[in-house]
N, C-alpha and C positions, 0 to 999 in steps of 0.2 A: 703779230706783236714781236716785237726786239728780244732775243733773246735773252738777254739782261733784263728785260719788263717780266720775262715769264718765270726766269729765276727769281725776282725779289716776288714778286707775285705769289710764290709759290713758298717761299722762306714765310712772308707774311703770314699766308695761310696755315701753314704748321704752328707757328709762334699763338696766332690764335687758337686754334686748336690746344696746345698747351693750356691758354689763360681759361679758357674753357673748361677744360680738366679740371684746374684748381677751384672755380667758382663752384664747380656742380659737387666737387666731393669737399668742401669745407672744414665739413664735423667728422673727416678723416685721416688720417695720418697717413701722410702723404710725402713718398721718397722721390728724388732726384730720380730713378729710375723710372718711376712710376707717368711723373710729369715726362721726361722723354722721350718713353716709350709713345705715351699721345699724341705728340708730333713727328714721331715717326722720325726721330736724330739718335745718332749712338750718342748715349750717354757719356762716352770719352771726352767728347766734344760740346755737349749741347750748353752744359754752362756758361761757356765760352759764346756760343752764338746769342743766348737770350740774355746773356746781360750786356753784351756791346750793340745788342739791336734795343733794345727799350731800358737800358741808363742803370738798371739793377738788376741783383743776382737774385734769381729765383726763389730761394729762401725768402729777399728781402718784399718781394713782390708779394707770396705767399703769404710771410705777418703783416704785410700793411695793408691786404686786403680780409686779413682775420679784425685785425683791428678797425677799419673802417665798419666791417660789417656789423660788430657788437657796437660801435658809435651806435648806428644807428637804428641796430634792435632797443638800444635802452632808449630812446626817445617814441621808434612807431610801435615797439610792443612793448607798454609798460607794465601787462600783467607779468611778462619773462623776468623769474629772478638769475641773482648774478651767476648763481652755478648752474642753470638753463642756458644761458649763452654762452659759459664758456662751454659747453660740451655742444650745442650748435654751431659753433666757430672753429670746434678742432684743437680750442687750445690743450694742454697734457692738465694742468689743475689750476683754481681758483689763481695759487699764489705767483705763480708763471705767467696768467690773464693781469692779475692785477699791477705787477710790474712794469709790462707792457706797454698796457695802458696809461698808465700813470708816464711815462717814459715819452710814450707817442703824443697826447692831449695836456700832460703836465698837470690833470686834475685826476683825481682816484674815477671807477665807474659811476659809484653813486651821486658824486659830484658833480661830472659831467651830463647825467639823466636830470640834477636837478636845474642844473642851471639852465638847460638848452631846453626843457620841458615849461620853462617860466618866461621865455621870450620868441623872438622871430624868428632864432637862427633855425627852431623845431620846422617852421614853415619850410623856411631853405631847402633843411634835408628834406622834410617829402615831398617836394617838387624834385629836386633831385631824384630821390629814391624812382618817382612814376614814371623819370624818363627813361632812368637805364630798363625799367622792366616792359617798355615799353618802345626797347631802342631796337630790336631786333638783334641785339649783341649784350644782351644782359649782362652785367661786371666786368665790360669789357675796357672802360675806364680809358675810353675815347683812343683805340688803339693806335687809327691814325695819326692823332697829335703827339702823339707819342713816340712813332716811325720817325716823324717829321723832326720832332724836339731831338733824337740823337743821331741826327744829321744821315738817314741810309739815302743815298745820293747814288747816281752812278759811280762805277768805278775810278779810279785813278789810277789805282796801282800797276806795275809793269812787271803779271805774275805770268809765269811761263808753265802750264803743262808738258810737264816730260814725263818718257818714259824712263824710269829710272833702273837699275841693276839690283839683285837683293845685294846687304851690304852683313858679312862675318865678320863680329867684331869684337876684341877683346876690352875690355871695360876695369875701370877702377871707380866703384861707387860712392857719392858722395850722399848722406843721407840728413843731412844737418840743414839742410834750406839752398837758397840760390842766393848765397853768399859770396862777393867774388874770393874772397880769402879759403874759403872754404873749397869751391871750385879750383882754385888755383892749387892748393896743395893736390887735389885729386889728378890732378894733370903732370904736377909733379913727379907723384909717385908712378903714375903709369908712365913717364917718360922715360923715367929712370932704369925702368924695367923694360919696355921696347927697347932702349939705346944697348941695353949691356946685353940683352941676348940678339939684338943684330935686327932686329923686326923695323926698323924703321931705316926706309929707301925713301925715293922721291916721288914713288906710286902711292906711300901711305894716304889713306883717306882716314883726314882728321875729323870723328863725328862728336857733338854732345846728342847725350835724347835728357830729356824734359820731361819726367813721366805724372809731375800732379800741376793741379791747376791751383795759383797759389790764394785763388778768389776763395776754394774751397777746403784745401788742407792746409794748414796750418804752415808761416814761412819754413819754422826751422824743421820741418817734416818734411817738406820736399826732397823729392828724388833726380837725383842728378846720374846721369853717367856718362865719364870722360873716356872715349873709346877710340881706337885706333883698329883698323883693316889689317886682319891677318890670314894667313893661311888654314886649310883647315886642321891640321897636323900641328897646332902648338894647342900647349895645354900652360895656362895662365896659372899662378902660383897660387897658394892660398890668401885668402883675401880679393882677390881679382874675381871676372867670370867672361863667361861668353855669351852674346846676345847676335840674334839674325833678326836683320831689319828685312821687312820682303820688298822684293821689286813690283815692280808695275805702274800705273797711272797716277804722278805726283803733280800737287800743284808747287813751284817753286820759286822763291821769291829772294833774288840778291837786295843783301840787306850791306848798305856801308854806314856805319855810325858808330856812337860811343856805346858802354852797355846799359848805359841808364836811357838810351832811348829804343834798347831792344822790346821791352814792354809793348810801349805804343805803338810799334810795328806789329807786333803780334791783336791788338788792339783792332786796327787798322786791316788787318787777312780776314779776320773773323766778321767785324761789323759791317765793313765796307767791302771788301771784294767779294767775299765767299759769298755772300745773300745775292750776290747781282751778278757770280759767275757761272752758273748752269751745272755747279758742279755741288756735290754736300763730301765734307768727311769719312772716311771708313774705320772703323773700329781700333784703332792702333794710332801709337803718339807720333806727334809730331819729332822732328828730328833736325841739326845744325849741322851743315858741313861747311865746314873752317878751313878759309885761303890767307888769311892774313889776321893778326891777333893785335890787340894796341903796343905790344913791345916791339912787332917787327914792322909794325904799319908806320911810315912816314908824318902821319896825320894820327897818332894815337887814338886809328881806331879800328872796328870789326870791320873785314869786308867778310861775310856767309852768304849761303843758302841756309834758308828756312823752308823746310820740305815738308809736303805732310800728304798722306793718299788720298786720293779721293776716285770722287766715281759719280758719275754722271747720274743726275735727278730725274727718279722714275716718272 
């Protein structure tokens, strides 16, 4: 088998393994780490690969199959009262259940038990319900059409494994979101303060690191930091810090565009190349090294590397 056949082969197989996890422990609360840990992906990263591989974020996977499951206990088990399934489902209480619900079907529980208990759609679901328990992939909610529905294709991309240098580097933090105005003063101020004590030659390595995923932290929470390559003999002022990025085995991908289309590139590593390139993530963030920025680019736009470690699929 192709190489690339044995990487998504094998991404598939972990991602099920996740959906796995979440079906079998339901009526338990159940963290981001927890679902990670079962497919055997650092949690750094893994948000990022299950929601660009099957179209939703983890969490959202997780309530919509809490909520399906209580659809359809209140039709095939109608001795189960409402506070019986919500504690079989996992939800935290009655009024969080009934929210939900009411949010997902747009009728309350009760409503929905009555109305689907008095016609054909009750048929539906238990035909449905015998196949999945009968699918050899129970709750697995047809994984492959699902692969398929968010396009995991062979690759395209023209990403380059390097090995790369560790990189010391002094930093001014931006903690307010990935804002460009926000960013942009943070680059500011570190410039200002490279330029006047003399840290900036024509060797600088311009890096940002990216340290939250903003599917799951909140925009204006994210972490930013605008850092420039320095010796290891400077001591950055208050306010400033120093971070060491390590060397070794990066996957790296020149990115030329505007920054509203850095997303989709990031989009695009994750969903599409990373599952189909024999390689997974290592534990530590991804990372920007900047040759050209929209003020000095002819074409008002990024040319980077978008770097991130990785390490070859056991």
């Amino acid at each position: 088998m192709p190489r690339e056949n044995k990487s998504l082969s094998e991404y598939k197989a972990r991602i099920i393994l996740a959906i796995n996890y979440i079906n079998d422990n339901l009526s338990e609360k159940i963290t981001l780490d927890d679902i990670s840990g079962a497919a055997c992906f650092s949690p750094f990263h893994f948000h990022r690969i299950f929601t660009n591989m099957l179209g939703e974020t983890p969490s959202d996977f997780l309530n919509r199959v809490r909520l399906e499951k209580a659809a359809n206990l209140l039709i095939l088990n109608s001795s189960l009262t409402i506070s019986e399934i919500v504690v079989t489902c996992g939800f935290s209480s009655s009024a969080v259940f009934s929210r939900a619900f009411r949010k997902k079907f747009g009728v309350s529980a009760s409503e929905w038990a009555k109305q689907n208990l008095s016609n054909e759609k009750s048929k539906n679901c238990k035909q449905l319900s015998k196949k999945r328990k009968t699918s050899g992939f129970a709750g697995s909610y047809f994984i492959d059409t699902l692969f398929e529905k968010n396009n995991l294709r062979r690759n395209t991309m023209n990403v380059e494994i390097k090995e790369l240098p560790a990189l010391h580097l002094a930093y001014f933090p931006q903690y307010d979101g990935y804002k460009e105005e926000k960013i942009g003063a943070a680059w500011e101020k570190l410039c200002n303060w490279g330029f006047s004590e003399n840290l900036i030659t024509k060797d600088t390595v311009w890096a940002g690191v990216s340290f939250d995923n903003p599917d799951i932290t909140p925009n204006d929470k994210c972490r930013y930091y605008a850092c420039i390559s320095v010796s290891e003999n400077v001591t950055p002022p208050k306010g400033f810090g120093i971070i060491d990025l390590p060397g070794g085995r990066h996957a790296v991908y020149r990115f030329k565009g505007k920054s509203s289309e850095i997303p989709s590139a990031y989009k695009k590593l994750y969903g599409e190349w990373l599952p189909n390139s024999g390689f997974e993530p290592c534990d530590s963030p991804c990372y920007e090294i900047y040759y050209e920025t929209p003020d000095k680019n002819s074409e008002g736009m990024f040319v980077m590397d978008i770097c991130f470690p990785v390490k070859s699929i056991k």
